[in-house]
OpenMM code with the backbone's topology and positions (N, CA, C; nanometers):
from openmm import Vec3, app, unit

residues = "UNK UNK UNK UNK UNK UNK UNK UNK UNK UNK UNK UNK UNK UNK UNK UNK UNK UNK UNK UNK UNK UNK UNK UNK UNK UNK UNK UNK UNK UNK UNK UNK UNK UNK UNK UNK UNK UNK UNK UNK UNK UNK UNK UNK UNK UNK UNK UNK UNK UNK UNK UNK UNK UNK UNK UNK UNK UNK UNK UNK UNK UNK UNK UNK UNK UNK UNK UNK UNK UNK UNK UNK UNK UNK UNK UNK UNK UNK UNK UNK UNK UNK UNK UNK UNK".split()
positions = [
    Vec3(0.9279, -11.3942, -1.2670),
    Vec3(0.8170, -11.4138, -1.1756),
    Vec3(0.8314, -11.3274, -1.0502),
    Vec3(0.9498, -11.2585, -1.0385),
    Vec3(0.9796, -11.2137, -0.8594),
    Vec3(0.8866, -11.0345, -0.8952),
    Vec3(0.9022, -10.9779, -1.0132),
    Vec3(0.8321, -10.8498, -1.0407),
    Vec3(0.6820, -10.8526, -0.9517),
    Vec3(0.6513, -10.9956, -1.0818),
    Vec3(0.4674, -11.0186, -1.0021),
    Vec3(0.4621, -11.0176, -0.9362),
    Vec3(0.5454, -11.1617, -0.8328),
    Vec3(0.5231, -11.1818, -0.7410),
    Vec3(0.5110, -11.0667, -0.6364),
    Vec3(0.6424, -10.9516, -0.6290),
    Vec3(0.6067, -10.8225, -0.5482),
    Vec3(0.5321, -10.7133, -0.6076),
    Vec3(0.4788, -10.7215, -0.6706),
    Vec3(0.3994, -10.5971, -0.7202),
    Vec3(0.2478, -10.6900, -0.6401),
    Vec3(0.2297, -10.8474, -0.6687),
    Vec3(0.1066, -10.8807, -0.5912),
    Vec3(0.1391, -10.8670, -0.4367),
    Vec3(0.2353, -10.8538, -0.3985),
    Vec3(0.2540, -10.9119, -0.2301),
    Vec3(0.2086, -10.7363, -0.2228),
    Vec3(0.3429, -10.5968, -0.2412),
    Vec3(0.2859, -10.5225, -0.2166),
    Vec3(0.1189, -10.4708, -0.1997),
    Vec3(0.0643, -10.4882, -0.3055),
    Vec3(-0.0776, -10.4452, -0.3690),
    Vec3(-0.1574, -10.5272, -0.2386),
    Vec3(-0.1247, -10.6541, -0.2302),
    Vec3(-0.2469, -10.7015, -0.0958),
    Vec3(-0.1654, -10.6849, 0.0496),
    Vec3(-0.0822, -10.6310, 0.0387),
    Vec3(-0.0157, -10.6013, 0.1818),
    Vec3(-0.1160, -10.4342, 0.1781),
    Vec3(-0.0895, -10.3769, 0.1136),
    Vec3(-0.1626, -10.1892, 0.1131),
    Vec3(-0.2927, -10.2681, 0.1451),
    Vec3(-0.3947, -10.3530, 0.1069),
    Vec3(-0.5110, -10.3589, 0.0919),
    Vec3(-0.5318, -10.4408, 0.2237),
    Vec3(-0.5020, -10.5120, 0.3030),
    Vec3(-0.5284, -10.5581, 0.4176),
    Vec3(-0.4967, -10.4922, 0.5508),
    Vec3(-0.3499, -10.4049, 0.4832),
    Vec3(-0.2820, -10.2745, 0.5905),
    Vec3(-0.4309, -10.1851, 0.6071),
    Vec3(-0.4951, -10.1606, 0.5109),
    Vec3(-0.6016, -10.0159, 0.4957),
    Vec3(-0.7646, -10.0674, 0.5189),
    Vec3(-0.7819, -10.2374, 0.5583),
    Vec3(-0.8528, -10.2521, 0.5804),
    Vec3(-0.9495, -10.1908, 0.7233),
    Vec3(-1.0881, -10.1937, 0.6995),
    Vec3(-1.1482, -10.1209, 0.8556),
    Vec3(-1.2518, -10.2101, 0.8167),
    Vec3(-1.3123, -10.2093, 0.7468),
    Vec3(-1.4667, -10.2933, 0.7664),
    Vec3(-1.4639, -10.4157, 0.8303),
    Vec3(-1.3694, -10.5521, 0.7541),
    Vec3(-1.3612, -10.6441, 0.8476),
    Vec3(-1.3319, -10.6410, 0.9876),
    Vec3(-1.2276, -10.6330, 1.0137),
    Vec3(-1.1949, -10.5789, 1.1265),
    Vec3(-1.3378, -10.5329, 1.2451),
    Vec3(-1.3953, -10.3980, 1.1816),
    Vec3(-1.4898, -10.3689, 1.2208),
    Vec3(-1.5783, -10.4724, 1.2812),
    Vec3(-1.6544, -10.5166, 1.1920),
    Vec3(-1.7404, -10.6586, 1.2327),
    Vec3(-1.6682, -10.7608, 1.3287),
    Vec3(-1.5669, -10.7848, 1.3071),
    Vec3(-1.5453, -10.9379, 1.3777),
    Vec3(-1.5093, -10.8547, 1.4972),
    Vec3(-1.4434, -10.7199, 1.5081),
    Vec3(-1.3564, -10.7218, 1.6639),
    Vec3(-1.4558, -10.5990, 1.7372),
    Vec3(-1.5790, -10.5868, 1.7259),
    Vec3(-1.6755, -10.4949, 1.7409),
    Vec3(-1.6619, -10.5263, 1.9128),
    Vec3(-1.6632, -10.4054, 1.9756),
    Vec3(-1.6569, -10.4347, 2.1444),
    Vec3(-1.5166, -10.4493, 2.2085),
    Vec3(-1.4259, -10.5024, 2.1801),
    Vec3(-1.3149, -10.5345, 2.2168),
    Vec3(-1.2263, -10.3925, 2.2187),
    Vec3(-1.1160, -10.4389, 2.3204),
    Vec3(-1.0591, -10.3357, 2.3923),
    Vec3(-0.9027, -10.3045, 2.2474),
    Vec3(-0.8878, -10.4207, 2.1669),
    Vec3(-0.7995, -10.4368, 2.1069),
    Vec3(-0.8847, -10.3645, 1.9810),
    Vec3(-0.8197, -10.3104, 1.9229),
    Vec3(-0.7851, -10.2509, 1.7654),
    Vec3(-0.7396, -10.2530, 1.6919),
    Vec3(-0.7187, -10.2663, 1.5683),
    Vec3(-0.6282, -10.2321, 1.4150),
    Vec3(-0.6030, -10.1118, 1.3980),
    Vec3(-0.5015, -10.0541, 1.3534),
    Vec3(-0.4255, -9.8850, 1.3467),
    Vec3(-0.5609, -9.8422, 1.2637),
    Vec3(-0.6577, -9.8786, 1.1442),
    Vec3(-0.7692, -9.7992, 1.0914),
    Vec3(-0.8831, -9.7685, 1.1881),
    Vec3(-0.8821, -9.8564, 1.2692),
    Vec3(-0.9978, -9.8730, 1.3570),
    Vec3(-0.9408, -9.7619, 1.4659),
    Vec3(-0.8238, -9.7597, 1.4981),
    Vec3(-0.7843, -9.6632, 1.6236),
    Vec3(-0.7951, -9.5099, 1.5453),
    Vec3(-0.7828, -9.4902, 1.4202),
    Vec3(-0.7593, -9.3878, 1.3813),
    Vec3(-0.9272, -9.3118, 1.3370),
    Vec3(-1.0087, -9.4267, 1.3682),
    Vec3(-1.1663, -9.3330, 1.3763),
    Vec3(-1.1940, -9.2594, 1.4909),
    Vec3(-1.0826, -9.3027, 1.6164),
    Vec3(-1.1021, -9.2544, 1.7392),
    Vec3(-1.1175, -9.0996, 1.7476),
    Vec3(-1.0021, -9.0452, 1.6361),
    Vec3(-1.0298, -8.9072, 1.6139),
    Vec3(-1.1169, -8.8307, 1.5755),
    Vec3(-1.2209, -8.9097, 1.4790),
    Vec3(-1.3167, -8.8347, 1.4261),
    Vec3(-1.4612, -8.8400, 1.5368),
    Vec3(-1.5246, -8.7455, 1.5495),
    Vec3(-1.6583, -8.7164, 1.6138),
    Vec3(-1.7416, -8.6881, 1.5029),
    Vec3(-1.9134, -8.7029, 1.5386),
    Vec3(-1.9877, -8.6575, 1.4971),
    Vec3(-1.9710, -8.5063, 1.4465),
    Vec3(-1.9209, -8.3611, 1.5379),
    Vec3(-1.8821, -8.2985, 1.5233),
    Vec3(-1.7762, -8.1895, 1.5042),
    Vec3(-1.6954, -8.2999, 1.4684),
    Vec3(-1.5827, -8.2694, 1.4274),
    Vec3(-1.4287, -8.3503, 1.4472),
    Vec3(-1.2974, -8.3171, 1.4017),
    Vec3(-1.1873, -8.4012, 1.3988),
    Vec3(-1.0724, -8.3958, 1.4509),
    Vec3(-1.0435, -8.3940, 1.5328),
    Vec3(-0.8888, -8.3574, 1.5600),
    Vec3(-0.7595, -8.3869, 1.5033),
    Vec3(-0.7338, -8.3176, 1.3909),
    Vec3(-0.6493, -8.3374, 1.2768),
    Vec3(-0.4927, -8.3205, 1.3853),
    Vec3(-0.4553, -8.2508, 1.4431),
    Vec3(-0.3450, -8.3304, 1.4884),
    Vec3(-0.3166, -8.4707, 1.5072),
    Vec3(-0.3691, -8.4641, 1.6153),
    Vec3(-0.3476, -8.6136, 1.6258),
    Vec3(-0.4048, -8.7019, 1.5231),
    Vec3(-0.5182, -8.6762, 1.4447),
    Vec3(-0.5222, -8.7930, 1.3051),
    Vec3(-0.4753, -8.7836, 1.2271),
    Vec3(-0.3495, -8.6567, 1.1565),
    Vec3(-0.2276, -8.6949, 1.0752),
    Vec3(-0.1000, -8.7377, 1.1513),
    Vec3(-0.1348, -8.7171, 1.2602),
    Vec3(0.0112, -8.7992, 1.3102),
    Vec3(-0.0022, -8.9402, 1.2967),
    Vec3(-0.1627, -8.9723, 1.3804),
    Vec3(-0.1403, -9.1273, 1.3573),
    Vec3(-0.1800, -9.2236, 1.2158),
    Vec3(-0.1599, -9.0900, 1.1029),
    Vec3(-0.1768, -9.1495, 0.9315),
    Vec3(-0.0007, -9.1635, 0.9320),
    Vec3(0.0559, -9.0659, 0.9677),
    Vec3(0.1907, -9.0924, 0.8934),
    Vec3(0.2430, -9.1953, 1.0002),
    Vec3(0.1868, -9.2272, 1.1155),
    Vec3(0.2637, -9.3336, 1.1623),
    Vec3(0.2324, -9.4817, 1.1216),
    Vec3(0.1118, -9.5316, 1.0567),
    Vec3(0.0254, -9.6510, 0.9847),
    Vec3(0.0769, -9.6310, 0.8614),
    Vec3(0.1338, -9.5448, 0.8276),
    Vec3(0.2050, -9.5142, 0.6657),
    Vec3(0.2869, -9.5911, 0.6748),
    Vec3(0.4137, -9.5806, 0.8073),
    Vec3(0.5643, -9.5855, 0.7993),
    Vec3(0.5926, -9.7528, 0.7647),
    Vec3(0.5218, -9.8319, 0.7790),
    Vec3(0.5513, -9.9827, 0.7742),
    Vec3(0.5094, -10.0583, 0.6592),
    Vec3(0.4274, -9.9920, 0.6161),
    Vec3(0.3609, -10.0590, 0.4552),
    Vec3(0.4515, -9.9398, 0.3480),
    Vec3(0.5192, -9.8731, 0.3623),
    Vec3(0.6579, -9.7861, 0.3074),
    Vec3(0.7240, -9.8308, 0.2946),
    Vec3(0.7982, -9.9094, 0.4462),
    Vec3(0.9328, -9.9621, 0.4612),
    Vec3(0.8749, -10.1114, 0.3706),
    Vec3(0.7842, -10.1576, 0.3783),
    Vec3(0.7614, -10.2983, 0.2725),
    Vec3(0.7925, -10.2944, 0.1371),
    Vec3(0.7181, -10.1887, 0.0708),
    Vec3(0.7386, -10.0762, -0.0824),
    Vec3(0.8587, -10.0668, -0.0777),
    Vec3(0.9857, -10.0418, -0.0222),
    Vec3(1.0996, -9.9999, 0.0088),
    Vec3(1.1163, -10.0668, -0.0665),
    Vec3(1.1540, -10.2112, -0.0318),
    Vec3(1.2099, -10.3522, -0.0010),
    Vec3(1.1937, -10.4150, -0.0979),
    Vec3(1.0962, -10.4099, -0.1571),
    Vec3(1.0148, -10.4712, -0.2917),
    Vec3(1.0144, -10.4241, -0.3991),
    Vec3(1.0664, -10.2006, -0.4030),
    Vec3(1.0745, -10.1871, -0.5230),
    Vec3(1.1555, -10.2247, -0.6584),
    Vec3(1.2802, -10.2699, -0.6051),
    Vec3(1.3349, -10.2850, -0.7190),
    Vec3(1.2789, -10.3767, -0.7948),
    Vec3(1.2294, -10.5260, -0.7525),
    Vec3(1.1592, -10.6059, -0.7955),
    Vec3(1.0305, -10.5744, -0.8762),
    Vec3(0.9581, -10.4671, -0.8569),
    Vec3(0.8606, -10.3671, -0.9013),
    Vec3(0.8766, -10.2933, -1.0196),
    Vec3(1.0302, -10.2439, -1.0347),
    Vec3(1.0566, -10.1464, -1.1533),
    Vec3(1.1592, -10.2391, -1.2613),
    Vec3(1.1859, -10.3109, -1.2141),
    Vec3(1.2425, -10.4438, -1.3217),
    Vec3(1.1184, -10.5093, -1.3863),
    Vec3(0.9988, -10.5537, -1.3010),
    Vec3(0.8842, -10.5559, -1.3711),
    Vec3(0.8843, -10.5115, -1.5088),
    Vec3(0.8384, -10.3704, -1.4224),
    Vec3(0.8063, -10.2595, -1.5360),
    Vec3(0.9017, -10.2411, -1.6838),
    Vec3(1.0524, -10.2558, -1.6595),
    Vec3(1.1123, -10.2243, -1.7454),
    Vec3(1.1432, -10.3565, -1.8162),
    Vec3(1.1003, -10.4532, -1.7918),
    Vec3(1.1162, -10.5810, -1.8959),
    Vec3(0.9982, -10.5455, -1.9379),
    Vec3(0.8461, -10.5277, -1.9132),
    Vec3(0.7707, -10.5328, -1.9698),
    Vec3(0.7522, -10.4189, -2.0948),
    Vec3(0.8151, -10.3072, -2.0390),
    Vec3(0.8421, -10.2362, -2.1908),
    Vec3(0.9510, -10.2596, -2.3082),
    Vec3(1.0243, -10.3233, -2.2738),
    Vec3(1.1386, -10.3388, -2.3696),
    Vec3(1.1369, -10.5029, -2.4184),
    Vec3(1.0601, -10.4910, -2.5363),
    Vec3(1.0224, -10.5765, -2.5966),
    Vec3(1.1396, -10.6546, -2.7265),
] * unit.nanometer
topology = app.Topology()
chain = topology.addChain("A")
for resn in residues:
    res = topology.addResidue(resn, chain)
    for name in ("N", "CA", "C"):
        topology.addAtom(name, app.Element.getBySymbol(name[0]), res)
């Protein structure tokens, strides 16, 4: 059960980490942000400032990584009971 269990924890940890829409709606106006929501700051109508919006991708990367880290072995034991039948 510990494979599932981290292959599900990872999978909705990435999917709530990468969320923007909710977020969006409920915290609309407020001075506070989510790292997706700060990272639209870069983009304009006419154009993007890719420095600073791959810096602040690989820095929203580094913590949902270090989670994947932590969890893979549990992940590839999964995998390898499920092939070896």
């Amino acid at each position: 059960m510990k494979p599932m269990h981290a292959t599900v924890a990872v999978l909705t940890a990435l999917s709530v980490w990468n969320d923007v829409m909710t977020p969006l709606v409920i915290m609309s106006g407020t001075a506070k942000n989510t790292l997706p929501l700060a990272q639209l700051n870069f983009q304009t109508q006419f154009g993007t400032n890719y420095n600073l919006a791959f810096a602040s991708y690989l820095l929203a990367l580094i913590p949902i990584l270090i989670f994947y880290l932590i969890c893979q072995k549990q992940i590839l034991n999964g995998v390898v009971n499920g092939a070896v039948k």
